[in-house]
N, C-alpha and C positions, 0 to 999 in steps of 0.2 A: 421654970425658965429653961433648963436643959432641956425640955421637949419642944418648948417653942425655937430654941433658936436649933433643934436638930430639923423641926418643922421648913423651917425655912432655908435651911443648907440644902435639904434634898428638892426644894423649889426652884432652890438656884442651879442647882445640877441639872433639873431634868428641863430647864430653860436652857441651857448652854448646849446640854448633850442633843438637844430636838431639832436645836438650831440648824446641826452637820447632821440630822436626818439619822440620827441614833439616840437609843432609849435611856443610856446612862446608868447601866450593871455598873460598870467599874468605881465610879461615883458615888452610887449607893452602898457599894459593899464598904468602901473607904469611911463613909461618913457615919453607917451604921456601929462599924466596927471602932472608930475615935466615941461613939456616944458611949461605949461598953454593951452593946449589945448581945446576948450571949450568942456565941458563932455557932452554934449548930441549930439556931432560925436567921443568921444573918442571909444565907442563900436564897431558901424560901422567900425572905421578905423581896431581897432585891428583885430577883425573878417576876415575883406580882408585879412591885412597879412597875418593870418592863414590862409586863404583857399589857398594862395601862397607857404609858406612855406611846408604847410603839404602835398601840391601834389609834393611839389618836392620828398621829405620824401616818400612819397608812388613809386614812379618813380622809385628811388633807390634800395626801400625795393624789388621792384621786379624783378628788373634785377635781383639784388644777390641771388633770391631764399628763400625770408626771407618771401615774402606776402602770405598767404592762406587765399582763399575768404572764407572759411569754419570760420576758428576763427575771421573773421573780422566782415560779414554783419551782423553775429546776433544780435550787440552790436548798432548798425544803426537802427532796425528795429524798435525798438519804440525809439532811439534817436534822429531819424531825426524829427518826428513830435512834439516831446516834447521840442526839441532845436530851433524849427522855434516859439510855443506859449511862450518858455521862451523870445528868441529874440524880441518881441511885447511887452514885459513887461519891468514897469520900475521899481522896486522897488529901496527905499531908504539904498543907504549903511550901513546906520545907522544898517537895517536889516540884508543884507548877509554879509557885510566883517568880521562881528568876528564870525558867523557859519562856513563859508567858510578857515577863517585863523586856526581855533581852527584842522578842519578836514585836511588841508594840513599840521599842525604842526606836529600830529597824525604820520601821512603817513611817514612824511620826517624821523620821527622817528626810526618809525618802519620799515621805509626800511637800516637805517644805523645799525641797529639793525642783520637785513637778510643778509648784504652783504659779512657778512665770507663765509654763509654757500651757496653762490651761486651756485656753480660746484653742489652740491647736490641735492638743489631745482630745479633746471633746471635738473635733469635728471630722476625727480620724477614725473615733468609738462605730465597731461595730454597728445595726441593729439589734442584734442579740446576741447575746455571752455564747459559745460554744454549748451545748448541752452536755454529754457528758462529762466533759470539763467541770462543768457548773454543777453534777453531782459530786461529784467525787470533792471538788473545795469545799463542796456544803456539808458532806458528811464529816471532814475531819475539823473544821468550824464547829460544828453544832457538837460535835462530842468536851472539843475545847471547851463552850459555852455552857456547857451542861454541867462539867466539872467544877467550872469555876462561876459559876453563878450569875454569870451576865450572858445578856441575850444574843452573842455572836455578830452584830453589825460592827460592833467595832473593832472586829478582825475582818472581815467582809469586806469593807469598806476600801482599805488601802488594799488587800489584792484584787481587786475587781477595779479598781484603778490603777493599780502597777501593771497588770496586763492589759490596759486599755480596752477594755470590756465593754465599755457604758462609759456615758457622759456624765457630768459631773451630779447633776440634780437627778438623772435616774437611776444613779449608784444610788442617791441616802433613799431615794422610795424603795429601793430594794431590799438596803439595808432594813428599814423599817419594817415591812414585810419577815424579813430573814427572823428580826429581832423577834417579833409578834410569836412566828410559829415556831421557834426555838424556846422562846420564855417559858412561854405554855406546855409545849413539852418535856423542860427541863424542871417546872414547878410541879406537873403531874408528877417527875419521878421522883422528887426531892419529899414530895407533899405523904410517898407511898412507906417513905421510910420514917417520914415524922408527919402524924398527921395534925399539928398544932402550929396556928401563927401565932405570933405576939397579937397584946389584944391594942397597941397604939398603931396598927397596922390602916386603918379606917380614915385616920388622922394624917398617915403618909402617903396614904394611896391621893386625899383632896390632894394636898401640898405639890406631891406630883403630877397630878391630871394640871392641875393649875400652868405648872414651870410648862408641862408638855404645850398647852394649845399656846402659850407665849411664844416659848420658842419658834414651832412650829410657822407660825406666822413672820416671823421675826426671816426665818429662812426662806418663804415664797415671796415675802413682799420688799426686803431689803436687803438680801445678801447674795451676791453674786455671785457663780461659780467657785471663780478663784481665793474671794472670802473662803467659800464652805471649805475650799481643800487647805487653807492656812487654821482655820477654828478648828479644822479633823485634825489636824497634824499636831496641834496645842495638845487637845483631848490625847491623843496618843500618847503623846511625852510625858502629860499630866501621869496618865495612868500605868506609864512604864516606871518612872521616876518611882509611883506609891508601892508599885509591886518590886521593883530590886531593892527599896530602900526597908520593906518587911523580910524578904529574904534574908537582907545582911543584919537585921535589927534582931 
């Protein structure tokens, strides 16, 4: 029974997380970590998810016309390499969960804060994010993301919206994107120092492919901009609130 119903929390997660065009790291590592999962695979595991979910997420975003390799790879260019060194590290949550929750508090904030004025922001968005701007946010993302086991969109997300970068649905293809080649890179590096996953990993990966193409859908066919930046901003709080409230615990 505890596998079925851990089965289905991470369907529900990566349904909700797909929805605002992100993979759901923060989600899985929470839920993995309430089943008793031992934490020195709980990374690795999440990591996979993500690189599942967020290619579905990217798959989508292009059919519909939402992906432009222009505002995506530059946020890659140094995240990829800086999310495979975070990925080989281990620090102590002691250290990043109340940096980490303090800056998604932040974000979740400050995005429910931006979502009146959505239709405006979004028509003010650049065509493309600055580039080396967009390295430089991507390589200290991607090392964050690396460390901490989730795939960096959902720190992508709100600054790439706080500096009005992009509009609201080609932030999460971006994000999506972001997640994909950070996951992969930070699972390579995670994978180098433990080369074992759990063996109900098979069973999480359907569960989330499942929640991803729901989601997903859920977010090009009935949710609006200004929905996505309120469900990003929930996501945010959600995962600020799990991370200060492990730090203090």
């Amino acid at each position: 029974m505890n596998d079925l119903l851990l089965a289905v929390a991470l369907a529900i997660i990566a349904t909700l997380y797909s929805a605002a065009g992100q993979a759901g790291g923060t989600g899985y590592v929470a839920a993995l970590g309430l089943a008793g999962i031992a934490l020195e695979t709980i990374k690795p595991s999440a990591l996979a998810l993500n690189v599942l979910v967020s290619g579905i997420g990217c798959i989508r975003f292009y059919r519909a016309g939402l992906l432009a390799w222009r505002n995506a790879y530059p946020f890659g260019v140094l995240g990829l390499p800086f999310s495979f060194i975070g990925g080989a590290l281990h620090l102590p949550p002691s250290i990043y969960q109340p940096v980490v929750g303090a800056m998604l508090f932040i974000a979740g904030v400050q995005m429910i804060m931006a979502a009146p004025a959505t239709a405006a922001l979004d028509q003010s968005a650049p065509s493309a994010p600055p580039f080396v701007a967009s390295m430089v946010v991507g390589g200290i993302i991607g090392f964050a993301s690396g460390v901490t086991g989730v795939g960096g969109g959902i720190f992508l997300a709100p600054v790439v919206l706080a500096l009005g970068w992009a509009k609201t649905r080609e932030t999460a293809a971006t994000s999506a994107v972001f997640n994909f080649i950070n996951s992969s890179a930070g699972l390579l590096g995670a994978w180098a120092i433990l080369p074992s996953l759990p063996a109900q990993l098979p069973v999480w990966l359907v569960s989330a492919g499942l929640g991803g193409l729901l989601g997903s859908r859920l977010d090009l066919g009935h949710l609006t901009p200004g929905m996505l930046r309120v469900l990003l901003a929930a996501l945010l709080l959600l995962a600020a609130t799990r991370m200060l409230a492990a730090s203090l615990g």
